[in-house]
N, C-alpha and C positions, 0 to 999 in steps of 0.2 A: 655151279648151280644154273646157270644162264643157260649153259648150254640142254640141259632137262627142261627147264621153263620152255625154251625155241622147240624142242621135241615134243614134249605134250601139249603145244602149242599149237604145232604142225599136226600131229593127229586129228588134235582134235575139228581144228579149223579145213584144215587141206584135205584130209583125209576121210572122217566122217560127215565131213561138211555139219557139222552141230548148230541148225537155225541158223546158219548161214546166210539165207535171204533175208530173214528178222534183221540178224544184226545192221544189211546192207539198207534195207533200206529205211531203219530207224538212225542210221548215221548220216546219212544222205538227206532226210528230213531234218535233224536236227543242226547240220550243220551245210545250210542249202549255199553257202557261198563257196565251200570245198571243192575245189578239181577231184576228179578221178583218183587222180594217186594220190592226193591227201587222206581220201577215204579207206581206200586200200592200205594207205599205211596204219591207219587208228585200226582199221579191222585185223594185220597182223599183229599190231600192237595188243590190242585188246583178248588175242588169243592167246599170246604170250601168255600174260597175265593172266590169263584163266589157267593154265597150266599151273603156275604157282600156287595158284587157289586153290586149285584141283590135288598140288604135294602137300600142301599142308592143311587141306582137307583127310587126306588120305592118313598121314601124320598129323593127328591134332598136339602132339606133345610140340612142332618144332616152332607155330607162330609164338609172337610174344609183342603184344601190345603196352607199349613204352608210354606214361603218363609223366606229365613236368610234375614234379613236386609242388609248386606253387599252385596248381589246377585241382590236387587233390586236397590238400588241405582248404581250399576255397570249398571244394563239396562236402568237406566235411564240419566245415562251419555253418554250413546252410542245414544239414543234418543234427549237429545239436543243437541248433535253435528250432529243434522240432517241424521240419516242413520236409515236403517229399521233392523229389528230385525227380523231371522226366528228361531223358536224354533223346531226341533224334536224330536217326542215320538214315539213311539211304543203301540200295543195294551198288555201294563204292568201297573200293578195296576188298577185302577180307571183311567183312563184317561178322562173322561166327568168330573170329578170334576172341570180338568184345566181350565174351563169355568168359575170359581169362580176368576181367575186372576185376574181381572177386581178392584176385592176386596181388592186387596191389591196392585197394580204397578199402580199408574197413568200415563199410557200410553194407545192410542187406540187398545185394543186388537183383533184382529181374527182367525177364523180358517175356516179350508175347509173341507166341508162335503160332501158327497154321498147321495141326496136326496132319501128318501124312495118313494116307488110306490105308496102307499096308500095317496092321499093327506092329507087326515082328521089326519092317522095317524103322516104324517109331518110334520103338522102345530103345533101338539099335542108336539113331540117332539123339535119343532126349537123353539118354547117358550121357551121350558124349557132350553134349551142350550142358548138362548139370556136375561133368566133372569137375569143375574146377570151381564150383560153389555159389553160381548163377542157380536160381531154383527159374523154372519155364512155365506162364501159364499161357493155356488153351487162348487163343484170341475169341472167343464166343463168350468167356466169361471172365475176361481181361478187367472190363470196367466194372462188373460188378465187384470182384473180388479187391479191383483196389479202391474203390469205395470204401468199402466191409473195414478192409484193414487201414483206414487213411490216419490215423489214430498211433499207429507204429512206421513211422517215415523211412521211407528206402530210397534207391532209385531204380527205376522203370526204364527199361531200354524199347524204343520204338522205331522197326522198319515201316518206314509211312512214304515208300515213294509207288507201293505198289497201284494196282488198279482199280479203283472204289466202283464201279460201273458207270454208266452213262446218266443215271438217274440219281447220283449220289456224288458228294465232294463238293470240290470248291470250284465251278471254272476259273481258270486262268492262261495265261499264258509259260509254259515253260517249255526250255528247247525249241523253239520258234514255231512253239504250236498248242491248238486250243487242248488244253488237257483238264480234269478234272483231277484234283486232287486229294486224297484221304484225309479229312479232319477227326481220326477217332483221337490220336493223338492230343491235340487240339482238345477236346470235347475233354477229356480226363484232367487234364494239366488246369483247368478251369473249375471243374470240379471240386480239387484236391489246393488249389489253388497253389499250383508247384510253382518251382523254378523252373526254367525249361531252357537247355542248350544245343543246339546241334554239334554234333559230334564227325569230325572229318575226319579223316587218315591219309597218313602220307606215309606209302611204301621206302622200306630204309633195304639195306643189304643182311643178309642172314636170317631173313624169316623175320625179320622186327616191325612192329609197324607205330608210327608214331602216332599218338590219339590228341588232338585237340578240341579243347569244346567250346563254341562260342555262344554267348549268352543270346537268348533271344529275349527273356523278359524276367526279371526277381519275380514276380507275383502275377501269376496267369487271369486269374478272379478278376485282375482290372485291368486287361487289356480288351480291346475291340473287338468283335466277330471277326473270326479269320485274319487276324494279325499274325496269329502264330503261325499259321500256314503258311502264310503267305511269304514270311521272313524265313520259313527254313526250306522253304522253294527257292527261294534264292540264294541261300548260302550254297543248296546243294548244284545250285545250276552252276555258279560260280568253280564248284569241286571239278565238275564235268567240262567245263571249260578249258581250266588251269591245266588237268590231263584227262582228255576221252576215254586213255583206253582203261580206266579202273570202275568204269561205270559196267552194270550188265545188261548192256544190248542184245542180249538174245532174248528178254523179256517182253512179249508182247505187252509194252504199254500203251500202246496206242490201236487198240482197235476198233 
């Protein structure tokens, strides 16, 4: 398989040069003490990897998100004691795989999406995200709907590393630069007064991807303004640290 990963890799990177400049110089930002070829290297790295993404994008049957047994029965204790579960990730590793949860945690799982323009193509797509028993709501009516339903406890899956605009979010510091960051996540978890963990992944061989979740706080309602942000800003910087190229640098986040 390696060797399809370096091929769809090479395409994609070598050949159609896909955001190529984005990736170069949100790596070169983020990691401003890098030589030249350290950066070149995370950048073939990092295409590698999108290939992968891009097979088992193509193939949703082949990922398979690997939970410890001890992590699931933890959420599922937090789930008969009646409370809702929000999980944070980041755009690191496979994250559509997480949609396989379903598969292994019985509990009701969701997440919130950005519906595409194309409908044909969105239908195309929310299939395939709802096959494996993830239901998907619309990010516009994310919070009201789990407001409505906070009464019957699930858990909520949240990509919160995107770009909140310049007039919105949290300033901070991440990737050694002034960023602002999305507290919708945040804002719900507080509401619902969830559990809240961020969620890493660590690529294994055969398509598997291992899921860990690290707590950020039991009870949202009594944490500080922007703690939660603020903690899974740093977990996920830590992600992107430990290995660059499973982050998605070709996302304009910083402009």
């Amino acid at each position: 398989m390696d060797k399809i990963y370096n091929f769809l890799g090479f395409l994609i990177g070598s050949v159609f040069h896909y955001r190529s400049q984005v990736a170069v110089q949100n790596l070169a930002r983020a990691f401003p003490n890098a030589s030249y070829g350290e950066v070149k290297q995370y950048l073939l790295s990092f295409y590698r990897n999108m290939g992968r993404v891009l097979l088992e994008s193509i193939f949703p049957f082949l990922p398979k998100p690997i939970v410890d047994a001890a992590a699931v029965e933890h959420l599922q204790q937090i789930h008969h004691s009646n409370r809702n579960i929000i999980l944070i990730i980041g755009h690191y590793g496979n994250w559509e795989t997480l949609n396989k949860l379903p598969m292994q945690i019985d509990i009701p799982i969701q997440a919130l999406y950005k519906p595409i323009k194309n409908k044909l193509l969105n239908g195309i797509v929310m299939k395939l995200r709802e096959n494996y028993g993830a239901r998907m709501i619309p990010a516009q009516h994310g919070i009201r709907t789990l407001i409505k339903e906070k009464n019957n406890p699930s858990i909520t899956l949240f990509v919160a590393d995107q770009f909140p605009g310049h007039q919105n979010g949290l300033p901070m510091q991440f990737l050694n630069q002034n960023t602002c960051m999305f507290t919708g996540a945040e804002k719900v978890a507080k509401k619902l007064n969830a559990y809240v963990a961020y969620v890493e992944m660590e690529a294994t061989t055969q398509h598997r991807w291992n899921v860990t979740f690290r707590t950020i706080c039991d009870f949202a309602a009594e944490t500080e303004d922007g703690f939660i942000t603020e903690v899974y800003t740093r977990y996920l910087e830590r992600s992107i640290q430990h290995d660059p190229s499973w982050w998605l640098w070709t996302h304009r986040r910083w402009k």
